[in-house]
N, C-alpha and C positions, 0 to 999 in steps of 0.2 A: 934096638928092640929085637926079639927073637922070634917075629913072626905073631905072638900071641896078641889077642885083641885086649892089654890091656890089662891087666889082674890087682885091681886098686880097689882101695873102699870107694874112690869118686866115680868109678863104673857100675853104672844100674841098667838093667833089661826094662824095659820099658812095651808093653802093647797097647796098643791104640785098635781101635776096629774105626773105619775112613765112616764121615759121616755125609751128612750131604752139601757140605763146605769143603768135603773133601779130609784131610789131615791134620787142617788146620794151623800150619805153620809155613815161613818163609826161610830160605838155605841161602848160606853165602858159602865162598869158599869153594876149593878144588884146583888139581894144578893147573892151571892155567889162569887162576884167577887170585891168587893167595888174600886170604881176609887175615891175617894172624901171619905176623915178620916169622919167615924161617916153617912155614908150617902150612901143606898144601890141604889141609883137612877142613870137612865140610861142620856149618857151624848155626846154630838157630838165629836168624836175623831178627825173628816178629811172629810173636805167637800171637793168636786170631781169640779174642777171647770167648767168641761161641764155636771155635771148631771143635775137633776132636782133641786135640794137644790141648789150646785153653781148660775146657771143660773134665778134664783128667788130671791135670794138675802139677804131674811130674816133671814133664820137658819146660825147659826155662832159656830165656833169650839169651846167650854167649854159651849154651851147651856144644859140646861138638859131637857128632853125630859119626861112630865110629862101623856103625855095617844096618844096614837092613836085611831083613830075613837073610841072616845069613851072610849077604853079600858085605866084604869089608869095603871102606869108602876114602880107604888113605893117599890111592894112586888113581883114586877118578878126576876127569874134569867135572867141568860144575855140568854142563851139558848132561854129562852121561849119568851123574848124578841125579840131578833134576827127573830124566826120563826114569831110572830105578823106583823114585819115590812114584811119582804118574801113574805105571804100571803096577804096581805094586797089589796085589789082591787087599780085598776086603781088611783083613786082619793083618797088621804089619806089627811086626817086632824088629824095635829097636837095640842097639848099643851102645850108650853113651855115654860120656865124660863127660862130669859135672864139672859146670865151670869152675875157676880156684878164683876164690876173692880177692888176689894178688897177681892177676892178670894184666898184662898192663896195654895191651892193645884186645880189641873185639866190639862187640856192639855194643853202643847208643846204653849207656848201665850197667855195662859190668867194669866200668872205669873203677878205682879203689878211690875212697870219699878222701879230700886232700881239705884239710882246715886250713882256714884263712889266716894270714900273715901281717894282716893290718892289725895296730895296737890300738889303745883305749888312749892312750900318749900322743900317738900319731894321728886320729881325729883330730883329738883336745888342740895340737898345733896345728894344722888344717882350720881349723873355727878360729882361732884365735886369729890367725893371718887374713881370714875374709873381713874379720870383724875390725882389724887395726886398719884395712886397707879400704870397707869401705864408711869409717870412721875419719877417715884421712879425706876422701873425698867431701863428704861432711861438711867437715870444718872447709876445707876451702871454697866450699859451695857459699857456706853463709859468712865467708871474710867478704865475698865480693857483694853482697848485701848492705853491708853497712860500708 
């Protein structure tokens, strides 16, 4: 990178004013703590759905959260991090990057949907095998009857 915070269409400003839940969201992430392989950036863990984030709409769970008023958040720990949000005045503008739907590690839902690999074949033989096997029981249940 060349120092700039990012110049993509997945980058939106976002303001929030703190309500009285506060911000209404939870942060993973920072170096010291990596949530995302290879990537010390901080990142939305759990949006509060009456906070301020919930209730505004924009910020979403595997966003990464690339500065606060201003301040960039690429070489923070989560510590110092954490405290930035805390303090932060009434009015806070963010920078962030939208999560990409082809992310392969982040929070609890932004995993990519993976379809299932079991067949309609592979039941059908499954069923048939309980049904042969406890068919089999069965019958030698009722040979010892007579």
């Amino acid at each position: 990178m060349n120092g700039s915070l990012h110049s993509s269409p997945n980058v939106v400003d976002i303001k929030l004013k703190r309500g009285p839940a506060g911000l209404g969201f939870n942060i993973v992430g920072g170096v010291d703590q990596q949530y995302v392989v290879n990537d010390c950036g901080i990142y939305v863990s759990k949006i509060k759905e009456d906070g301020a984030a919930g209730l505004d709409g924009r910020l979403q769970e595997g966003d990464k959260i690339l500065a606060i008023n201003g301040v960039k958040l690429e070489s923070q720990t989560h510590k110092a991090a954490v405290e930035l949000f805390r303090t932060a005045d009434e009015d806070v503008h963010l920078r962030v990057l939208k999560k990409s739907p082809h992310r392969v590690n982040g929070p609890v839902g932004s995993q990519p949907e993976h379809k299932s690999s079991v067949s309609a074949v592979g039941v059908l033989a499954v069923l048939a095998g309980a049904a042969a096997f406890f068919g089999f029981i069965y019958m030698r249940y009722h040979k010892k009857l007579f």
